[in-house]
C-alpha positions as CSV (number, residue, x, y, z in Angstrom):
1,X,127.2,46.5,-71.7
2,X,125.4,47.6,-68.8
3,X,126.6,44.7,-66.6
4,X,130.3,45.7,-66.7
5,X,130.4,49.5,-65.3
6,X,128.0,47.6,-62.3
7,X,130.3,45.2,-61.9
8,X,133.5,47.6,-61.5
9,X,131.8,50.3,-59.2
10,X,130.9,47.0,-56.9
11,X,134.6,45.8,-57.1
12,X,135.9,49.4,-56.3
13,X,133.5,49.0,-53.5
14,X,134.4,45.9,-51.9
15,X,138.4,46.5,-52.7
16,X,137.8,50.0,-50.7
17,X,135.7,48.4,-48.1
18,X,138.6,45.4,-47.6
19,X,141.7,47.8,-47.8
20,X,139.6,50.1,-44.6
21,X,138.7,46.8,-43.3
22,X,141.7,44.9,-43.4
23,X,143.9,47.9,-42.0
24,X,141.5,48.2,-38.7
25,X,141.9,44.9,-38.1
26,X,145.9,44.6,-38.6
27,X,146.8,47.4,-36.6
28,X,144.1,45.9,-33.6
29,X,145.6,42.5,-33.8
30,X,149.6,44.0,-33.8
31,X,148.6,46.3,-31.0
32,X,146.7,42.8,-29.3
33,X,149.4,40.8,-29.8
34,X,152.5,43.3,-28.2
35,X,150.1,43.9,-25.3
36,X,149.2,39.8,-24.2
37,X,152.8,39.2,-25.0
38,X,153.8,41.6,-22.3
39,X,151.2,40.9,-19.9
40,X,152.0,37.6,-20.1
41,X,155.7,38.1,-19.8
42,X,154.9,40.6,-16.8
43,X,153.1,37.9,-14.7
44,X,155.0,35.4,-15.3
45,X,158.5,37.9,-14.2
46,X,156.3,38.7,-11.1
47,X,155.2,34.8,-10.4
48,X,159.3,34.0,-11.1
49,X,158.3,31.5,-13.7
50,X,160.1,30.4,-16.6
51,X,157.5,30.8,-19.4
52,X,158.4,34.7,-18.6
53,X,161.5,34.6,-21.1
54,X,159.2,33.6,-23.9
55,X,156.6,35.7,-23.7
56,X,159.6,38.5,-23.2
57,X,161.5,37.5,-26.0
58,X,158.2,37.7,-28.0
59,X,157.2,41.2,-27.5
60,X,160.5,42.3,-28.3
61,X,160.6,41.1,-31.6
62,X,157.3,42.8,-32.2
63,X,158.4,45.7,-31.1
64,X,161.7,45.3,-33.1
65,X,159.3,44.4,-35.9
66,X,157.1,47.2,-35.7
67,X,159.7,49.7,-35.1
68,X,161.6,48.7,-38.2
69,X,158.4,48.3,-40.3
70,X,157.7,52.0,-39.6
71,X,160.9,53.0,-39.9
72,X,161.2,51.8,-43.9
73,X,157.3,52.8,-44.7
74,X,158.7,56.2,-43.5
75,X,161.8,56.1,-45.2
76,X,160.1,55.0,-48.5
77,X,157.1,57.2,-48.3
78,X,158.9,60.4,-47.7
79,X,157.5,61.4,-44.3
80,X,160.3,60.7,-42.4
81,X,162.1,64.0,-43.9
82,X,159.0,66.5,-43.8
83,X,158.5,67.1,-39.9
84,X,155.1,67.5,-39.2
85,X,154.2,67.1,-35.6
86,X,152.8,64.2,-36.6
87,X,155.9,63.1,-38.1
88,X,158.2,63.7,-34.4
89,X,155.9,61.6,-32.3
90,X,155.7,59.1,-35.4
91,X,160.1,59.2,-34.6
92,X,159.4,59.2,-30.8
93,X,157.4,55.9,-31.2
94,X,159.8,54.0,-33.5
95,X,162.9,54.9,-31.4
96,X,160.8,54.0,-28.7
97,X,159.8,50.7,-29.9
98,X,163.2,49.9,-31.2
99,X,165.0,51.0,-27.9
100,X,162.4,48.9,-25.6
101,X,162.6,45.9,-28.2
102,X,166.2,45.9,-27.9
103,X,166.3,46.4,-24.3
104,X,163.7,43.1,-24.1
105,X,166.2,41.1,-25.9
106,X,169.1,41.5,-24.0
107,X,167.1,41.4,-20.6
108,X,165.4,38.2,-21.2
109,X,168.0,36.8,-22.9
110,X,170.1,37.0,-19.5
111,X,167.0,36.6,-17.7
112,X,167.1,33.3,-19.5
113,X,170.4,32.5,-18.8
114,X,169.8,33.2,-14.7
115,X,166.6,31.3,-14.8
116,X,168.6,28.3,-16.7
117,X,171.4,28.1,-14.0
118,X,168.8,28.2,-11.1
């Protein structure tokens, strides 16, 4: 009998220590990932090469991405209508991220268009 209360205080170890783990890591590699997809997109506008749409294209839809993703865990959490100051910078990043996103699109999709016809 002894073995079983051990062996649930290590799982509710181990699931704690992967839930902190696992979020550290996700948010690193999301934040990684929009910054060397707009580097990337960044040099290559400035060297006037054509690999410049891609790497545009892809950190929009991240942004889009994370805007939205925040958006919904906001609305289905709640604390998008309690307004915190935490809260109005939380709104000031997703309409940030969902402006710039959009904004991305449409200028590397043209951008792609220009680049295609030259």
């Amino acid at each position: 009998m002894e073995i079983l209360p051990r062996f649930s205080k290590n799982l509710r170890f181990y699931a704690t220590f992967y839930r902190i783990a696992f979020d550290c890591t996700t948010v690193r590699l999301a934040d990684g990932w929009i910054a060397v997809t707009s580097l990337l997109a960044f040099i290559f506008l400035l060297r006037r090469d054509g690999r410049a749409k891609l790497f545009g294209l892809l950190a929009a839809s991240v942004l889009i991405f994370l805007g939205l993703y925040a958006l919904l865990y906001g609305i289905n959490t709640g604390l998008l209508f309690i307004l915190p100051m935490d809260e109005i910078i939380e709104i000031g990043i997703k309409i940030y991220c969902l402006s710039v996103g959009t904004f991305f699109i449409t200028y590397f999709w043209n951008y792609r268009q220009t680049f295609a016809s030259s």
